[in-house]
Structures are given as C-alpha cells and as structure tokens.
C-alpha positions in Angstrom: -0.5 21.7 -21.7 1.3 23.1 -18.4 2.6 27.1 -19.2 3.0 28.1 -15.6 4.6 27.2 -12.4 2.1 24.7 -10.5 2.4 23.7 -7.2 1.5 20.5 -5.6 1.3 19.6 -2.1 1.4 15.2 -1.5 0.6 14.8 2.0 1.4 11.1 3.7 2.1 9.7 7.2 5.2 7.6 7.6 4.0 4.8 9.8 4.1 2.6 7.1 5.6 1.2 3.7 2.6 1.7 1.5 1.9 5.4 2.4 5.4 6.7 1.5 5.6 5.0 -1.6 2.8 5.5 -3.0 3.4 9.0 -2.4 6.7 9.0 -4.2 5.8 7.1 -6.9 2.6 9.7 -8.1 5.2 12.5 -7.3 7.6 10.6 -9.9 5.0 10.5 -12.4 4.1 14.1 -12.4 7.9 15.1 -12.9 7.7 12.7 -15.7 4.9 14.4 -17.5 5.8 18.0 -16.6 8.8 19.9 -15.6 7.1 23.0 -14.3 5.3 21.2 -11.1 6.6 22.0 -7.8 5.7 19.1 -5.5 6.4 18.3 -2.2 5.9 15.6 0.0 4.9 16.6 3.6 5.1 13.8 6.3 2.0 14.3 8.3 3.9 12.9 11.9 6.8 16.0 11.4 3.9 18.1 12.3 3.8 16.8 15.6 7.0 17.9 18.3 9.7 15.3 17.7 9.0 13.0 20.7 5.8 12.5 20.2 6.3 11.5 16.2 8.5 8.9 17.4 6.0 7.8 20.1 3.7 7.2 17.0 5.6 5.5 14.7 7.2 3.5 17.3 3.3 2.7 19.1 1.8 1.9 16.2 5.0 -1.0 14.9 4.7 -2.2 17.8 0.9 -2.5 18.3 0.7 -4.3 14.8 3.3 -6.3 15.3 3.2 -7.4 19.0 -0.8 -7.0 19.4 -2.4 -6.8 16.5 -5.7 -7.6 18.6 -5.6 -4.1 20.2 -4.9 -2.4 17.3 -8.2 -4.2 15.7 -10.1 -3.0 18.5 -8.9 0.7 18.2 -9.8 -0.1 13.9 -13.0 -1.3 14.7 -13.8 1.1 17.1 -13.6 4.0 15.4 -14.9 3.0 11.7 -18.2 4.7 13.0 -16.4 8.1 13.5 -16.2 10.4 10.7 -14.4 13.2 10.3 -16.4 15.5 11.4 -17.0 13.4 14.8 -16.2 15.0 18.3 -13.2 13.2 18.4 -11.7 14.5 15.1 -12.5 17.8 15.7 -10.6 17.9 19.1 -7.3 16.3 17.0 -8.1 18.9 14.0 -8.0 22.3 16.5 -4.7 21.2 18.2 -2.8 20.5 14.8 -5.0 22.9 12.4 -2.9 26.1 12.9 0.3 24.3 12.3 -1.0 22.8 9.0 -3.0 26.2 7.6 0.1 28.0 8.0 2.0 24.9 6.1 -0.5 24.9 3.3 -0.7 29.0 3.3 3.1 29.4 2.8 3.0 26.8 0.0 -0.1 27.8 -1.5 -0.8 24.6 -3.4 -3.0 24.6 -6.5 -3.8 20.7 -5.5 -3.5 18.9 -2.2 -3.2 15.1 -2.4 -3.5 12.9 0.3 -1.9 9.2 0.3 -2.8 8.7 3.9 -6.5 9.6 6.0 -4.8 11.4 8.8 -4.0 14.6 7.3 -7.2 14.5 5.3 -8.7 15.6 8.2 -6.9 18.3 9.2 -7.4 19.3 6.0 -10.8 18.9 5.6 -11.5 20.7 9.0 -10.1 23.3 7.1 -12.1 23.6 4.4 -15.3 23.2 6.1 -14.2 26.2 8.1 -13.7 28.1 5.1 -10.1 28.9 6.1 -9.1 27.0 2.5 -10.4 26.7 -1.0 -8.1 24.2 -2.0 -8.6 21.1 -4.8 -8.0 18.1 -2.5 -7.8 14.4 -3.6 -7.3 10.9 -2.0 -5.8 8.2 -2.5 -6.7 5.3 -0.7 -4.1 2.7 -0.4 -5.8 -0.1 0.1 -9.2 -2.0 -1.1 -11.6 -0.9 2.1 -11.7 2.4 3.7 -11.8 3.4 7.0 -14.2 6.3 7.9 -11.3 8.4 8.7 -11.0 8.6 4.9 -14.5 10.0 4.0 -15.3 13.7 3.7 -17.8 15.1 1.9 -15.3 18.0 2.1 -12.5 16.1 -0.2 -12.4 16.7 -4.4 -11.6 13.4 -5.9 -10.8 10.0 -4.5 -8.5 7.7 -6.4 -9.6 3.3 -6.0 -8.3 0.5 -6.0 -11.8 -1.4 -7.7 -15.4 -1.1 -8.7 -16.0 -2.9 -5.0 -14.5 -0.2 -2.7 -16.3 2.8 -5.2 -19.2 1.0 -4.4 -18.8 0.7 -0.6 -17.8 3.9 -0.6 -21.4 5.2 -2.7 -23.3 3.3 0.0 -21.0 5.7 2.8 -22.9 8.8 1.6 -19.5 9.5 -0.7 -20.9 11.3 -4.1 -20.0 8.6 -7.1 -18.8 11.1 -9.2 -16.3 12.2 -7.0 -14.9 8.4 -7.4 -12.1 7.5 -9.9 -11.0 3.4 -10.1 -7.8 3.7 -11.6 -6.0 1.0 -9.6 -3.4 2.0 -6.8 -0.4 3.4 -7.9 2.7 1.2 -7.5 6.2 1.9 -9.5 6.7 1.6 -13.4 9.0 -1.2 -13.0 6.4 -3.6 -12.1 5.5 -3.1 -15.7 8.9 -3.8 -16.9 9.9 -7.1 -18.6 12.9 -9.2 -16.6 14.8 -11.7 -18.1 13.6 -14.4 -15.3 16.6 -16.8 -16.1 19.0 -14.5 -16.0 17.7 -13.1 -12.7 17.5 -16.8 -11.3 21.2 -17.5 -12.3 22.0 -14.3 -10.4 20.4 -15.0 -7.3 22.3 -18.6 -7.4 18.5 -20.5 -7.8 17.3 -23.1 -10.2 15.0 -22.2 -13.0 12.9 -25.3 -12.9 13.0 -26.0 -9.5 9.2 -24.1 -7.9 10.2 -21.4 -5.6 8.3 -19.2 -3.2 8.8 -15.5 -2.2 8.2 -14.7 1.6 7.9 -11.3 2.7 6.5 -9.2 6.0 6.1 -5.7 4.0 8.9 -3.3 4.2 9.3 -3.3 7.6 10.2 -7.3 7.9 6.8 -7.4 10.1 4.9 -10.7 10.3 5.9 -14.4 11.0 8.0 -15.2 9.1 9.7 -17.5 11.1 6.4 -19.8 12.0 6.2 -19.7 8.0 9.5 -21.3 7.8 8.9 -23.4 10.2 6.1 -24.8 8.3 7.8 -24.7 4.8 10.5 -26.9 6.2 7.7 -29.9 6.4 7.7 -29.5 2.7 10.0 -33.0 1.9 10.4 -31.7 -1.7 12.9 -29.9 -3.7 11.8 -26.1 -3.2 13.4 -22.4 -3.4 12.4 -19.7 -1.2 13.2 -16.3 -1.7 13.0 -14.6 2.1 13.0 -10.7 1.9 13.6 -9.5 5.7 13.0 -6.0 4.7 14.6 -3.1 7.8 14.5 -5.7 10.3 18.1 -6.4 10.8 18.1 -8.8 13.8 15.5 -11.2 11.9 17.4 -11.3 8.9 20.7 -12.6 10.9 18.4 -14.7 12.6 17.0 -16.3 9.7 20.6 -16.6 8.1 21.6 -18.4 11.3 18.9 -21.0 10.9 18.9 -24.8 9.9 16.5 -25.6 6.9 15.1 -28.7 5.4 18.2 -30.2 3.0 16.4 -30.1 0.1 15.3 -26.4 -0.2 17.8 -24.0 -1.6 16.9 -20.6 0.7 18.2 -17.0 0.2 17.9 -14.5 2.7 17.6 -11.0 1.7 17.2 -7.6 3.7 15.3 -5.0 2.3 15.2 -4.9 -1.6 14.5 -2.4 -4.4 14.3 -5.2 -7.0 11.1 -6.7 -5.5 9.5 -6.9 -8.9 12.3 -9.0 -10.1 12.1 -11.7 -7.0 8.1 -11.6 -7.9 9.7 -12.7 -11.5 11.3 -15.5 -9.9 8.9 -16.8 -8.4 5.5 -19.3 -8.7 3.8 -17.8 -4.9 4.2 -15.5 -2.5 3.8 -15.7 0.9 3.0 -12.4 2.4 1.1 -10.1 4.7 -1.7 -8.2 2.5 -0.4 -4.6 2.1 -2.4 -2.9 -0.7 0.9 -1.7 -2.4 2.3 -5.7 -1.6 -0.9 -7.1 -2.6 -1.0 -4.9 -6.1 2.3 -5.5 -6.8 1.7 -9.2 -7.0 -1.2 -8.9 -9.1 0.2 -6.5 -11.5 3.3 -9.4 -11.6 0.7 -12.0 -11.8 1.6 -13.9 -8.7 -0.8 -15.4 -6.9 0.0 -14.9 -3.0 -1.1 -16.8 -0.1 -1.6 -14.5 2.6 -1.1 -15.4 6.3 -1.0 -13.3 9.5 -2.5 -10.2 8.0 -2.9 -7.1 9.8 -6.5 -6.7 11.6 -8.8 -4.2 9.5 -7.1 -2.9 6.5 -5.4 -5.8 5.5 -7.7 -8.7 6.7 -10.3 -6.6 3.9 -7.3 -6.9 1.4 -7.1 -10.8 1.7 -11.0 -11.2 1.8 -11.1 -8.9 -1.5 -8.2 -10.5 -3.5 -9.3 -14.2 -1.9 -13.2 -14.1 -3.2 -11.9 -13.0 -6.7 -9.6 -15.8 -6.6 -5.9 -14.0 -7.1 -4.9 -14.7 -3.9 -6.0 -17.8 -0.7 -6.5 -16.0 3.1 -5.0 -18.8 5.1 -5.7 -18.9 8.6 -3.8 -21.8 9.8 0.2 -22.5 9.6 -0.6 -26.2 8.1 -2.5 -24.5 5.3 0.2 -23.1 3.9 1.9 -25.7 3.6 -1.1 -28.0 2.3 -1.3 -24.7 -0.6 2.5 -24.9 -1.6 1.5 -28.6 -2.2 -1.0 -28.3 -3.7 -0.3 -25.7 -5.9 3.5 -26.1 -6.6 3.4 -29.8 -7.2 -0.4 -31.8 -6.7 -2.2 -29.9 -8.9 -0.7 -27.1 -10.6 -3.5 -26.0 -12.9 -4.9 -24.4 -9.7 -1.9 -21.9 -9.7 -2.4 -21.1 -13.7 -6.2 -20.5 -12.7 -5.2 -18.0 -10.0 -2.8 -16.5 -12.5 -5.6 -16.0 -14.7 -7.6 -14.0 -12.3 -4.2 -11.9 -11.4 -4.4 -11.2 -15.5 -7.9 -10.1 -15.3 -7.8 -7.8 -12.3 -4.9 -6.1 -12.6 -5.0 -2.2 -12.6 -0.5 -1.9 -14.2 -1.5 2.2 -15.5 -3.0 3.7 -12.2 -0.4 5.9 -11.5 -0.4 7.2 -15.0 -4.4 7.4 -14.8 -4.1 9.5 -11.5 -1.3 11.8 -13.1 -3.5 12.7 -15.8 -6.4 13.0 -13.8 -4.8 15.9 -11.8 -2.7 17.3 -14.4 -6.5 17.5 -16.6 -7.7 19.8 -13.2 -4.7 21.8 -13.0 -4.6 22.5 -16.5 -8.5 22.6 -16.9 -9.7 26.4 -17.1 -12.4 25.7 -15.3 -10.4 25.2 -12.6 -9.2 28.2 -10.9 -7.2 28.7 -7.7 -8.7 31.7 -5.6 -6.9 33.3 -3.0 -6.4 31.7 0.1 -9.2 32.0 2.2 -8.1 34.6 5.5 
C-alpha cells in the first residue's frame, strides 16, 4: 500500500486521438486506486515554441489525411532508425535541455510514455546518465515503430502475444514485456440497455445498423463509404460519428441518402461505447484505441482506408485473427454489409466469437497495478537525480 506522496510523469504527443486518451484514461485509473499520486500529463509538442507545435500537428493531419502515401514513405523510411541513430541524436540535443529541466523540477518516481516521441528524448537521457528514472511504454497500437525501442526504457505495456514477440526478435529483452491489452476507458466494460439506447437515438431495434467512423478527428472517407452504402437496396441504419470535423458533418447532414436507410449524423461523441451497443458492424479507420474498443464491445469492424504503417498493421493483425475484414476496395464493403447483415449472418456471430476470444477489457487496470507494484515495491528506490 501507497504511505507517501508519489509522483508520476505521463508523457504523450497530441497529434492524435489515441495518444491523449490513452494517456488520460491510465492517469484515471491511478487516481482511482490511490489518492496520494501526483500525475501529470505533459504534451510532448508544448515543448516545442508555439509555431512550430502547430506546424506539427497541423503537417502531420494533413499528410495523413491528404497524402497518406508520403506519410508511408517517411514510416517506412525510418523503421530502420533506432533511437540511438544519427538522426535521433541530432532531435534529442536540441530538445534535451528543455525536457531534463521538465523532468528535474518534477522529479518523477515513474515516467510513462503513451507516445515514441518523447521516449527518446528521454532515453537520450538516461543513456547519458543525466537521469535514473523508472520509464515505461505504452504502445498504442499492435506493431511498433523503431522509434519506440530502447534498450534504455523499464517496461513496455502490449497490446498481444504477436507484437511481444516482434518486439523479442527487435533485440527488446522479453522480460521487460507485459501483454495486458491497450488501455481504453471503463465504460467499454459497462453494460447498456441497447433498446433503450436505440429508442433514444430514434433507430429501430431490429432493423441491422452500421456504425461509421474516421477516429476522433472525422479523418477518412467517409463520404466514398456512403456513397457505397447507398447501393445497399435494403432497409439499413447507419450511425455516422463525424468526430471535430465540423464542415463534413454539415456536409453529410446536407446529403440525399438511399430511402430505405434511416441515417443519423453525429459530431464528435463521448458515448462511443453506447453507438458500438447499437450496432451489428463498424465501419472504420484502424486506430489501436478504435480498433480495441470494438473488440472489447465485440463488434466486428470492417476497416477501409486505413492509415499507411501503424494502422495498415492494425487491420492485417485483427483481419488474420478473424475480428475484423481489411477491405481494399469501396465495392467490398458493400458486398461485406451483405453478406454479413443479411446473406449469411453466421459469418458475423463467427467474427463475434473471435472479438470474445481476443479481447484484453482489464488492461488499464493490469498496467495500474503493474506501476503502482514498482512504486510501492522496496526494491524499487528513486535516487537522486543524476547532475
């Protein structure tokens, strides 16, 4: 048990959904558990001057969104760097001092890292010898860049027995390796009264009905997915969740739909879980927050339009075990709602099945323990920062 004041440091990087959140929900968990943890969240892009954070954020959106190929050729390019590479090294001496005085002024007795970025900062640090800090990872997604791997970091939290594996054959110790699921919110866990929820949202509970969703951030095509769903000449629902992106979401509002579907256009939601409830598929990018979510809920998803690297490796994991289908063609997914939804329905209990087997609902609660065992551990002893 917790008798003293702990402190610890979550560091993430907010050019995405998945990184925040994650970060926030292992920070909720820990309050949960104990009341004498300081933690705070650092955003790895406020390190940088203000202009060129934006530049960032606003570089990398685009790049995904507008050319995903040039953003798979900067992913593929680098997965042979490490952190210790020429490159890193130059990144890690223009941001280190900012980021040593950070970590000195907090003094953290554990360091946690939800994105790779400031991982190696950090790391450059510690091989340097200017910290001693316990530092852990964890990885948001079922592959993992190089930029993740140090043999400089703690602990690293997974997301399966696949990526522990990959990561072994990477020169990454096994021991160091925990698979404990990603860490999504507790309300994923949480029973909802499906009819009730259905009746709210004005839908039909025996009518099929598909979620659609481009992450957080409304990214994706949607709109070529509609445009395909509409060649569906059946009575359907879809559930279309927007997310920030304003101008598509009055877009999509504007827009004529087949007759016989019942659609409802939603801008960024809290209540995801609940629309997963409602609903027999989703249609979605491959996130590894998204893609967990669904699994947890037991929705089988088809994804489409992925993002090159990260995500293409999240579809090609959850497709080969048989949770989700990696479509690669707009008259696929409508050939899958068929089939699924109406031709031959078993298929859908089958990838329900797998979304039973697979799922990981306790990761955050197995990561909070984890740390809070360290912390609490006597063997484990925070020294004096390193001068």
């Amino acid at each position: 048990m917790l008798t003293n004041k702990y402190k610890i440091m979550i560091m993430t990087a907010s050019v995405g959904y998945g990184h925040d959140q994650a970060a926030k929900v292992i920070k909720k968990h820990l309050l949960d558990k104990h009341d004498n943890l300081d933690i705070e969240i650092i955003d790895f892009i406020d390190i940088f001057p203000s202009t060129i954070g934006s530049l960032i954020k606003t570089t990398y959106l685009k790049m995904i969104d507008m050319v995903p190929s040039w953003y798979n050729l900067l992913y593929q390019g680098t997965m042979r760097l490490n952190q210790q590479s020429k490159v890193s090294s130059i990144f890690a001496h223009k941001y280190k001092k900012k980021v040593l005085t950070l970590i000195e002024a907090s003094n953290p007795d554990v360091i946690l890292f939800t994105n790779p970025f400031p991982s190696t900062l950090v790391s450059h640090l510690k091989r340097k010898n200017k910290i001693n800090t316990y530092t852990a990872s964890i990885i948001t997604d079922y592959t993992a860049h190089s930029v993740w791997l140090d043999s400089t970091i703690d602990s690293y939290f997974v997301g399966s027995n696949i990526l522990k594996q990959e990561m072994i054959d990477r020169g990454i110790e096994g021991s160091k390796i925990r698979v404990t699921g990603i860490p999504i919110e507790g309300k994923f866990n949480t029973p909802v009264n499906r009819e009730e929820k259905m009746i709210e949202l004005g839908l039909d509970v025996d009518v099929p009905t598909v979620l659609i969703m481009g992450g957080g951030l409304g990214l994706g095509s949607i709109e070529e997915v509609l445009k395909t769903t509409d060649k569906i000449n059946k009575p359907l629902q879809l559930i279309v969740v927007a997310g920030k992106n304003q101008s598509l979401k009055e877009e999509l509002e504007n827009r004529i739909y087949n007759p016989k579907h019942n659609v409802k256009i939603l801008g960024f939601c809290d209540n995801v879980h609940e629309l997963m409830e409602c609903s027999h598929l989703l249609v979605s990018k491959a996130g590894g927050l998204t893609m967990t979510e669904a699994v947890t809920k037991e929705l089988p998803v088809l994804v489409f339009d992925p993002i090159p690297g990260q995500e293409v490796k999240n579809a090609q994991y959850f497709s080969d075990i048989g949770a989700a289908m990696y479509l690669k063609d707009l008259n696929e997914i409508r050939d899958a709602i068929e089939e699924l939804l109406y031709e031959s329905p078993q298929k859908r209990e089958k990838m329900v099945k797998c979304c039973s087997v697979i799922r990981k609902p306790h990761a955050a609660e197995d990561v909070s323990k984890f740390i809070l065992k360290k912390i609490d551990n006597r063997a484990f002893k925070k020294t004096p920062m390193i001068k």
